[in-house]
C-alpha positions in Angstrom: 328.1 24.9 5.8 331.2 25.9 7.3 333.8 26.8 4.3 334.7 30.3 4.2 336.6 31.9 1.2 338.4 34.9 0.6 337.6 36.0 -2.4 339.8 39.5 -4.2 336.8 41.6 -5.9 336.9 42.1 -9.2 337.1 45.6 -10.9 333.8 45.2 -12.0 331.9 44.1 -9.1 334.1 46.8 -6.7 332.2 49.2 -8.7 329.0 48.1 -7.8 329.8 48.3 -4.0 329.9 51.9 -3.8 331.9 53.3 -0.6 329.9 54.4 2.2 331.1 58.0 3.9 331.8 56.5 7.4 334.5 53.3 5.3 337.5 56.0 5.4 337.1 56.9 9.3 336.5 53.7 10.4 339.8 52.2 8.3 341.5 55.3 10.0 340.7 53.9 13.3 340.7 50.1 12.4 343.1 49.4 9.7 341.8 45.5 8.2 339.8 44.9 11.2 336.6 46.5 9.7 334.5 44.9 7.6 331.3 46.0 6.0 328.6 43.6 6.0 324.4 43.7 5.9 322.3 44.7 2.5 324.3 46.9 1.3 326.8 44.7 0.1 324.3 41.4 -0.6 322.0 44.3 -2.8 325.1 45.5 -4.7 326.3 41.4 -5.5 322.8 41.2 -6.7 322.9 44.4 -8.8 325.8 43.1 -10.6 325.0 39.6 -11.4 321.8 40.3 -12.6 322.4 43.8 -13.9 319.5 45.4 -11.6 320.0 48.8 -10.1 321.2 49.0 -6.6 319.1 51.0 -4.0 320.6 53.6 -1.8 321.5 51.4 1.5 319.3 52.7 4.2 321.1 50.9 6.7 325.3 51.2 7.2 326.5 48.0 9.3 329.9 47.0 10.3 332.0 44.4 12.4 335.3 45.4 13.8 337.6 42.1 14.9 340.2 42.1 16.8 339.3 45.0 20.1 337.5 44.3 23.0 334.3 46.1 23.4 335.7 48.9 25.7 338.7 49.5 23.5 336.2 49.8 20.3 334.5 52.6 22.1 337.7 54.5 23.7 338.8 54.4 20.2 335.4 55.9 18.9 335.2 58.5 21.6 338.5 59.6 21.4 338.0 60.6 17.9 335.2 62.4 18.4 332.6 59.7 17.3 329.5 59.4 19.4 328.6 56.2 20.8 325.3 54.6 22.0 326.3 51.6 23.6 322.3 50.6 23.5 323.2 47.2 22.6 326.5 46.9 24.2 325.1 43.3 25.8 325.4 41.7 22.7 328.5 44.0 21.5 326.5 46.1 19.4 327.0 50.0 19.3 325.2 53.2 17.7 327.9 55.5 16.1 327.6 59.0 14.7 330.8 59.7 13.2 331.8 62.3 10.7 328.0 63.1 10.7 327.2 59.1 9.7 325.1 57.4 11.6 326.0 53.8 11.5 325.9 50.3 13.3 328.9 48.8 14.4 329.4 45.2 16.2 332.4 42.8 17.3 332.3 39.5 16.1 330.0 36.8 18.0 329.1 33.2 18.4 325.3 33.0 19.2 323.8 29.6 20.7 320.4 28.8 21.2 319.0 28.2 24.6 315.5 28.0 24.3 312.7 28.8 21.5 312.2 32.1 21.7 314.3 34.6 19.9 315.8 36.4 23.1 316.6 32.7 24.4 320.6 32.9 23.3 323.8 32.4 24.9 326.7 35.1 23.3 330.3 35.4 22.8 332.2 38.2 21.8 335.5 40.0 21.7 338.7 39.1 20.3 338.8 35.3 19.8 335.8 35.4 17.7 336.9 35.6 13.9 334.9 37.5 11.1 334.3 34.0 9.2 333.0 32.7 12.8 330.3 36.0 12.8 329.4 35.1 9.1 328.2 32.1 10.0 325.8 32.6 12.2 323.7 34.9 9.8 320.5 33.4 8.3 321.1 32.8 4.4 324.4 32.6 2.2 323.4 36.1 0.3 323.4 37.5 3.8 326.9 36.3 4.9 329.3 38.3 2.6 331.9 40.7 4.2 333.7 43.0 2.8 337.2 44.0 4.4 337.2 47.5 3.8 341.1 48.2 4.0 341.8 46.5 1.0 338.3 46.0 -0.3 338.4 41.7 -0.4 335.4 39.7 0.1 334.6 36.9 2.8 332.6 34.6 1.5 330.9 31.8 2.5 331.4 28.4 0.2 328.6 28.7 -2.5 327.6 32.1 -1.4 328.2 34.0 -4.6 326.7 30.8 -6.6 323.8 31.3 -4.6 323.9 35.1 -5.3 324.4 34.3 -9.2 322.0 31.8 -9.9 319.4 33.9 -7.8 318.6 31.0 -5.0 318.0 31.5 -1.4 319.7 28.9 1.2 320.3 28.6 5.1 323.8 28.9 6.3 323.0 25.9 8.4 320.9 23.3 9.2 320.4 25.5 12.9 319.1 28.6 11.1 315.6 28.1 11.5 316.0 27.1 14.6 318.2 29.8 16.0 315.7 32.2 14.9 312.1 30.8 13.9 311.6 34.1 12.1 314.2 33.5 9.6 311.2 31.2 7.9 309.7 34.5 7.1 312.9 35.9 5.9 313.3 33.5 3.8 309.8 33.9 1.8 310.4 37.8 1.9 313.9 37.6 0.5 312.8 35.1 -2.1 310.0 37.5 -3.1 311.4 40.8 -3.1 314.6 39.7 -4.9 312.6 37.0 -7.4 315.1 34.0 -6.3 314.0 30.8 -5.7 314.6 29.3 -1.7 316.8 25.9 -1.9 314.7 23.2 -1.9 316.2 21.6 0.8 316.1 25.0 3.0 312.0 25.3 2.0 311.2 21.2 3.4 313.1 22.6 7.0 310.7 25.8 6.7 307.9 23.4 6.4 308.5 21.0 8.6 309.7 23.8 11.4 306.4 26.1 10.2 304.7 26.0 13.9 307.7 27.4 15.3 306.8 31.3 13.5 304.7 30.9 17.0 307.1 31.8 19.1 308.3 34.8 17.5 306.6 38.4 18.6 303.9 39.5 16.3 306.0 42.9 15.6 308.1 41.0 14.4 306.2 38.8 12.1 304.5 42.0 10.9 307.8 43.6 10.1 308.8 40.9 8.1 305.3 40.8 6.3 305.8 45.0 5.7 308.6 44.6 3.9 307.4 41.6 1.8 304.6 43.7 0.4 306.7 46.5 0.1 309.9 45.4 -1.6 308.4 42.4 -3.8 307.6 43.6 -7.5 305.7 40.5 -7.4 304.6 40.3 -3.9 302.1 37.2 -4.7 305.5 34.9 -4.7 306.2 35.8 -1.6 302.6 35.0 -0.2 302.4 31.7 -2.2 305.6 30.6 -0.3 304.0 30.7 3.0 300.4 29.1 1.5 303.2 26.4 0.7 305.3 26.2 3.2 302.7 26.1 5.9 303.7 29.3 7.7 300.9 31.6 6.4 298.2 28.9 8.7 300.4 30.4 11.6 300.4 33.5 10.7 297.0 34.8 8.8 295.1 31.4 8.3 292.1 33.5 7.2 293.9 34.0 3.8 293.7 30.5 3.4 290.4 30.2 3.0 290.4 31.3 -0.2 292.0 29.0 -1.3 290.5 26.7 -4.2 287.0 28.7 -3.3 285.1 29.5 -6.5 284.1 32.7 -7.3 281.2 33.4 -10.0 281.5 34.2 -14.0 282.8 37.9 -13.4 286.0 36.6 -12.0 288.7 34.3 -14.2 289.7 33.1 -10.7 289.3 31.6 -7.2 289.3 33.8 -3.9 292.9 33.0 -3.5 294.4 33.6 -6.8 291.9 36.9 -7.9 293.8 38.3 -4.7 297.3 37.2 -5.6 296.3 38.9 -9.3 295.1 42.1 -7.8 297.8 42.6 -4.9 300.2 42.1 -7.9 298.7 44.7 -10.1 298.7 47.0 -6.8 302.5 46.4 -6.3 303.0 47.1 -10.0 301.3 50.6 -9.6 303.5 51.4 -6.5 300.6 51.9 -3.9 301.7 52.4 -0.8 301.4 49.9 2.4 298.4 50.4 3.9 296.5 50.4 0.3 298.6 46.9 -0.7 297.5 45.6 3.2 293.7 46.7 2.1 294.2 44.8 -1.4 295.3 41.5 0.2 292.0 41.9 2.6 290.3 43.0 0.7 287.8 39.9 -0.4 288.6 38.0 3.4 285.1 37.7 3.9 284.0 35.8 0.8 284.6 32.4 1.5 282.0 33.3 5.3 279.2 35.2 2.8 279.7 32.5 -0.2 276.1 31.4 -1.0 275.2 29.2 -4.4 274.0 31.3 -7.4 270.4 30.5 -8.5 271.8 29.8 -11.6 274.0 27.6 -10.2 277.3 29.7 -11.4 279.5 29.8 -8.5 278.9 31.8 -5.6 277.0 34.9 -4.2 279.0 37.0 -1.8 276.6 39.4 -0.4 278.0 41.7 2.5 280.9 40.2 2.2 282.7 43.7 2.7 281.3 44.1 6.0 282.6 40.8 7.2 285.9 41.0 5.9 286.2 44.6 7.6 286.0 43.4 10.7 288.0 40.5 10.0 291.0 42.9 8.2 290.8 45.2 11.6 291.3 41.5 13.6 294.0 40.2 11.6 295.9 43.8 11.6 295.2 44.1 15.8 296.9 40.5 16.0 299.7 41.9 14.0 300.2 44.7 16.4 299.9 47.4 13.2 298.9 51.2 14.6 295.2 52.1 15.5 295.2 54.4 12.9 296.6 52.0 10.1 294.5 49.6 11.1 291.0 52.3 11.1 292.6 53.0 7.3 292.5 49.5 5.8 289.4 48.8 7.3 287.5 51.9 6.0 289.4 50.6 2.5 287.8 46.9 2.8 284.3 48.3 3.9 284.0 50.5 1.1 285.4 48.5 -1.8 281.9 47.6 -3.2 281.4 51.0 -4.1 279.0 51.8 -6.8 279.6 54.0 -9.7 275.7 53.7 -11.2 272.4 53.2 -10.5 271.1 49.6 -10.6 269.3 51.0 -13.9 272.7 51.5 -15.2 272.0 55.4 -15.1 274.8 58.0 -13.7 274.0 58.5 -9.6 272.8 61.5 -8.6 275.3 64.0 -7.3 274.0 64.0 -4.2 275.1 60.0 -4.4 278.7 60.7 -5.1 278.7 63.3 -2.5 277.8 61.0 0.5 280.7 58.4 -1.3 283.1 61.4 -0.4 281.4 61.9 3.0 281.6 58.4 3.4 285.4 57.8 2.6 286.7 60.5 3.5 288.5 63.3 1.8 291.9 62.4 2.7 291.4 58.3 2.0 289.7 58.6 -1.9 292.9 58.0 -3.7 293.5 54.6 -1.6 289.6 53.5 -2.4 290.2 54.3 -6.2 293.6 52.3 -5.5 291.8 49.3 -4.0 289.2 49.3 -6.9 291.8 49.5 -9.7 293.3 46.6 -8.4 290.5 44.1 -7.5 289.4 45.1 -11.4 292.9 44.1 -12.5 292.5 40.8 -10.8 289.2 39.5 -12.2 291.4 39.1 -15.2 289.3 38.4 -18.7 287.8 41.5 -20.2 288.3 44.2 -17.5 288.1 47.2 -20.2 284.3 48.1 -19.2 284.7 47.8 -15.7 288.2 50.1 -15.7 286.5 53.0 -17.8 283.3 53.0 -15.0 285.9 53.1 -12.4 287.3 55.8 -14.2 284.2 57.9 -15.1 282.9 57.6 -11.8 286.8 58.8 -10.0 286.6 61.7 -12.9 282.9 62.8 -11.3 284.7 62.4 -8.0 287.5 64.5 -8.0 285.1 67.6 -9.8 282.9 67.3 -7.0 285.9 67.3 -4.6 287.2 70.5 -6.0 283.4 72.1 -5.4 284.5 71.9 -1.7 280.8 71.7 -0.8 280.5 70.7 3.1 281.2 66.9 3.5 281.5 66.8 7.3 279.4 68.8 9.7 282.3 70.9 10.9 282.2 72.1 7.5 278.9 73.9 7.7 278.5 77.4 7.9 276.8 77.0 10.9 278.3 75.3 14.3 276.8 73.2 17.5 277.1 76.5 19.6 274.6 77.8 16.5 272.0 75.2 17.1 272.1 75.3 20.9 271.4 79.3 21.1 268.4 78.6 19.0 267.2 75.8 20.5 267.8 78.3 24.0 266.0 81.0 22.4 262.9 79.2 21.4 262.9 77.7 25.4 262.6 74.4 23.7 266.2 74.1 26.1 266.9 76.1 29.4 269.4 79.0 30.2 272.1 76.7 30.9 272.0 74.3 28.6 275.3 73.4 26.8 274.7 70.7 24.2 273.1 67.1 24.6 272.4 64.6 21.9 269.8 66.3 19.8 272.4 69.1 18.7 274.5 66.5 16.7 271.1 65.0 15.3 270.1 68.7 13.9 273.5 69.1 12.7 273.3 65.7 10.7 270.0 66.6 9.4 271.3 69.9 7.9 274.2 68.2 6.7 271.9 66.1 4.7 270.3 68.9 3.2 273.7 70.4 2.2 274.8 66.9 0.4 271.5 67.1 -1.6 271.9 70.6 -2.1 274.9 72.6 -1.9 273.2 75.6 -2.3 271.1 75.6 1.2 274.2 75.9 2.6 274.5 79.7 3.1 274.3 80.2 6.9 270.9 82.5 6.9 269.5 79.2 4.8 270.9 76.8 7.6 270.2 79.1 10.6 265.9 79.0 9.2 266.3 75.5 8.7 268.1 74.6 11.8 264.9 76.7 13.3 262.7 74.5 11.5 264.2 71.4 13.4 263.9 72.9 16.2 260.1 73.2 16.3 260.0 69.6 15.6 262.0 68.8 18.3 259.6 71.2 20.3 256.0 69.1 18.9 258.0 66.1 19.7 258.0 66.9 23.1 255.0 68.4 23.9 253.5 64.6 22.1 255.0 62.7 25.0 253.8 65.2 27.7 250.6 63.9 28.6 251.7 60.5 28.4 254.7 61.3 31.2 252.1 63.1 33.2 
């Protein structure tokens, strides 16, 4: 594609591109050699032709034709603007002006030199024109520029067809191999703004899928972030790279669940009760780390599958411990943080949860209590999360199932606001506690400081406190911590003569 258009706005869709405060100051300094280009304009097009509102643009980019590189920042700093030049290599600079912070470039012609995505020889300056720097970008809907000085469009041939009819198609038959990652791109853009990618574009992305290789995991796993982030339906963007081949490169696991029967409590395979559920979790606007934990959630099936007795399907016993190992591998590949990575786990571990006794009776408080413990205080809203949605994706009659989830987060959340000790540093009582009694009673010498035993007594009366709040009072924990302590004492002395 190489048929560029300049294209007048109409009143209407000006509107929609609302001016950024940094577009006066830079037309000040530029005249019509600034263009604005980057989401903000491609989600505005999109807001208009399909009457959708248009998010805030996070990001402000801009190219400026026509300067060098050093006269684009003299300019700048004359005017009081500050400039990074971070990315002055590939004529790329950080501005704060009037208080804005923004992204400005020069125009450039990119080449490929190699697979990787650093692997590029670059031109920039003068001689490169704004429709040459359009074409390089990844999809039409990502090529449009907008002159600022007299607000007309660049536009690439079919780009605002491709905006209109809501479709999703490389700039060139080199996009995917100027940047392997654009595959991704191109499933995430497809999802988040429900197009459809251009048939011809999706039989490059599978035939090129292997190449997602080359590219840094970061930088798959930012793509994949903002896929289950942005996506209102982020199941199309998953089933995209089933189909395209790129999710066998990128978290084959998933694929496994593919096709694999379930049992009569589920309407669906592994696969598509996940799709269903990370759907409904999207629709409820969890956050990240609870949609990650919904996706892995059921990894583990297909490994635990065993036949029913009955013949019905599949058993999936311990499944949740297998699949939250495998979630913590999968995330570790993706380079995600320790601590994200510690919070989906705990989420996949614990999703088999139960809210009654195998009798069908209520649990014991006690029960509910070392559920808290077990979660954690500040990670029950992601495990009711995670539950609501693997309900929702069962599909068939889910009404039963939703109002024991419900009951049991209702018995939850009263308990929670009992604030009886969960944790051991919640006692009334602490380590140095235990280890002056256990000094007092000479069952330890003078200079003892603390050894294994203290956190086993501290467990033990932390146990007593989940099945009774009210032995908590520290005179009741101090006699009972006592108590523990003369066993530990007979312990002792019972393996004396034998070490004699």
């Amino acid at each position: 594609m190489s048929n560029m258009s300049f294209v007048p706005v109409s009143s209407d869709l000006a509107s929609q591109i609302s001016p950024a405060p940094a577009d006066t100051a830079l037309v000040s300094l530029f005249g019509g050699n600034v263009y604005a280009i980057g989401g903000r304009i491609r989600d505005a097009l999109v807001g208009y032709f399909h009457n959708r509102s248009v998010p805030e643009p996070k990001d402000l980019d801009y190219v400026i034709t026509g300067f060098t590189l050093p006269e684009v920042v003299a300019k700048f700093e004359a005017s009081g603007a500050k400039v990074n030049a971070v990315g002055a290599s590939f004529a790329v600079l950080k501005v704060t002006i009037g208080g804005t912070a923004v992204d400005v470039a020069l125009p450039r012609r990119e080449r490929s030199t190699g697979p990787g995505h650093r692997d590029f020889a670059v031109d920039f300056g003068p001689e490169v024109s704004i429709v040459e720097d359009a074409l390089r970008r990844d999809f039409t809907i990502n090529a449009l520029c907008l002159r600022l000085s007299d607000w007309h469009l660049i536009a690439p041939d079919g780009s605002l067809y491709d905006l209109r009819h809501g479709i999703v198609r490389a700039i060139s038959e080199q996009s995917f191999d100027d940047d392997p990652l654009r595959m991704l791109r191109a499933a995430q853009f497809a999802s988040r703004l429900g197009f459809e990618i251009e048939p011809r574009t999706f039989l490059q992305m599978a035939s090129k899928a292997s190449a997602i290789t080359h590219c840094s995991p970061e930088r798959i796993r930012d793509e994949f972030i903002k896929l289950l982030e942005k996506s209102e339906r982020p199941s199309q963007g998953m089933t995209l790279l089933r189909d395209s081949g790129l999710l066998a490169h990128v978290i084959p696991e998933l694929l496994e669940g593919v096709g694999f029967v379930q049992n009569r409590h589920h309407a669906f395979d592994v696969w598509d009760h996940v799709m269903a559920a990370l759907d409904a979790s999207a629709a409820k606007g969890d956050d990240l780390s609870t949609r990650v934990a919904v996706l892995l959630h059921d990894i583990g099936k297909p490994r635990t599958a065993a036949p029913r007795p009955d013949g019905e399907g599949n058993t999936f016993y311990g499944h949740e411990a297998v699949g939250a190992v495998m979630a913590a591998d999968i995330l570790r590949r993706l380079r995600f943080s320790e601590d994200f990575v510690e919070g989906v786990r705990l989420a996949v571990s614990e999703h088999m949860f139960a809210t009654r006794q195998s009798s069908g009776e209520e649990l014991p408080d006690a029960a509910v209590r070392r559920f808290i413990r077990r979660v954690g205080l500040a990670n029950v809203d992601r495990q009711f999360a995670v539950r609501y949605a693997d309900i929702k994706g069962k599909g068939g009659d889910i009404g039963a199932a939703l109002a024991r989830n419900a009951a049991f987060e209702g018995r939850v959340r009263k308990l929670m606001r009992e604030n009886a000790p969960i944790s051991v540093r919640e006692l009334s009582i602490s380590g140095e506690d235990v280890i002056q009694i256990l000094v007092e009673r000479g069952i330890r010498p003078e200079n003892y400081r603390g050894g294994r035993e203290v956190g086993v007594i501290l467990e033990r009366l932390l146990e007593t406190v989940i099945e009774d709040p009210r032995a908590g009072e520290r005179e009741a924990l101090l006699a009972k911590c006592a108590d523990l302590a003369n066993e530990i004492d007979v312990a002792r002395a019972s393996v004396a003569p034998a070490a004699r």
